[in-house]
Structures are given as C-alpha cells and as structure tokens.
N, C-alpha and C positions, 0 to 999 in steps of 0.2 A: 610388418611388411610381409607381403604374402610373397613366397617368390614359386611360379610353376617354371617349369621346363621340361619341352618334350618333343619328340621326334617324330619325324614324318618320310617314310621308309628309309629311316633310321634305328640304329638302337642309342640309348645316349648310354653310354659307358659311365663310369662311377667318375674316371680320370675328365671326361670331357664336362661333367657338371661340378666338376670342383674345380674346373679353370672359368666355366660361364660365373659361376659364384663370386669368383675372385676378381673377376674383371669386372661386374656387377657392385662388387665394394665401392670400389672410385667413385659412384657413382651417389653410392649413400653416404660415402664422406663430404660429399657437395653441397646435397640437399638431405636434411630427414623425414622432410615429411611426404616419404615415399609411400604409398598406400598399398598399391599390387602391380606385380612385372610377372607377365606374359613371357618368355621366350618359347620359338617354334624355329627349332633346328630339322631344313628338308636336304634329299640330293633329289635333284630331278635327275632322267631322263633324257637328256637333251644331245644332241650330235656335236656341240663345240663342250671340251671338258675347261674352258677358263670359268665359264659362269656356274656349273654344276651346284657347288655346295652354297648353300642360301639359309640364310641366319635372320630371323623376324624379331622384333621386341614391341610392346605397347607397355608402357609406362600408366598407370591413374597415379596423379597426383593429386594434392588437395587444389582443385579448381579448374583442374585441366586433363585433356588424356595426350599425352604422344608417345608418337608411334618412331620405327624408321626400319630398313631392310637392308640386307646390305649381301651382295654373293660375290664368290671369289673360287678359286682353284681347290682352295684350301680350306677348310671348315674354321680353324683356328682362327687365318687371316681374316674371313669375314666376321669372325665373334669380334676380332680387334677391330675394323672398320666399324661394325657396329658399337661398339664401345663409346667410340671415339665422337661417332654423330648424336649417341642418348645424349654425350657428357655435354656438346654444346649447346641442344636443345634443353639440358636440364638447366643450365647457367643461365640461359635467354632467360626464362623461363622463371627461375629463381633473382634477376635482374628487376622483373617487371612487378615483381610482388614488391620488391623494396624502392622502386622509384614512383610510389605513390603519395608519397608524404614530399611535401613543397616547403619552402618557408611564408610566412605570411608576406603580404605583400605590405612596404612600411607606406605608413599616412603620409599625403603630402600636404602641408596646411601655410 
C-alpha cells in the first residue's frame, strides 16, 4: 500500500501524519486490498473560518477508485469526517465484491 500525504499551504507536521496514518489504519483493517491513498490536507482563504481546513482522499482499490472531501473548522475533525465516509465507501465497496456469487438455482422436474 502506497500511502502519500501532503499539504497545500500547509506544512503537515510529523504529529499530524502520524494521526492521518492512524486513522487510515481502520480503514486497512476493513479491506486489504488497498492499492494507493492519496491524502491532500489544504486551508483555504476564505471569509467564513467554519469551512476553512479541507482534507481530500482518493483511495485505488483493486477494481475501483474512490474518492471523498470533507472540511471543517478544525483540521483533525475533517481527517475524522473524512475517515468516517472512506470507511463507508470502503464497506459498500467491499459488500459488492462479495455478493457476486448466488446459489444455483434448484431443478424443478
């Protein structure tokens, strides 16, 4: 698993990539066969400070790519909102791979 993580007029501190990491765990405890994760931690600019810190992820998995964004007041809170939407997206996700196999259908004679 490839993991990048990087900032956008940001610095990411040692402290703030060993919480994305860890919150990232959950995530490989669900599914393994994680391929590569993107995170782009930005602060924008912007006149309202609730939406300011903004936290990105793309996920490749084997068969599929997802994404999700998530912004908040707080840098932390958006890592955990973002957490929280990979985890459901990875479960859907991990759902559909295992509900492909049916039982056969029995004879009727």
């Amino acid at each position: 698993m490839n993991l990048t993580i990087s900032g956008h007029h940001l610095e990411v501190t040692p402290s703030l990539r060993s919480y994305v990491t860890t919150k990232l765990d959950r995530i490989s405890r669900h599914f393994d066969q994680l391929v590569d994760i993107k995170v782009l931690l930005t602060v924008e600019n912007q006149k309202e400070k609730e939406r300011r810190q903004r936290a990105e992820c793309s996920i490749h998995v084997k068969g599929n790519d997802l994404f999700a964004e998530s912004a908040n007041e707080d840098l932390y809170a958006a890592v955990d909102e973002l957490v929280d939407k990979l985890d459901r997206q990875v479960g859907r996700h991990k759902d559909r791979l295992q509900n492909h196999s049916h039982e056969p259908a029995k004879r009727m004679m």
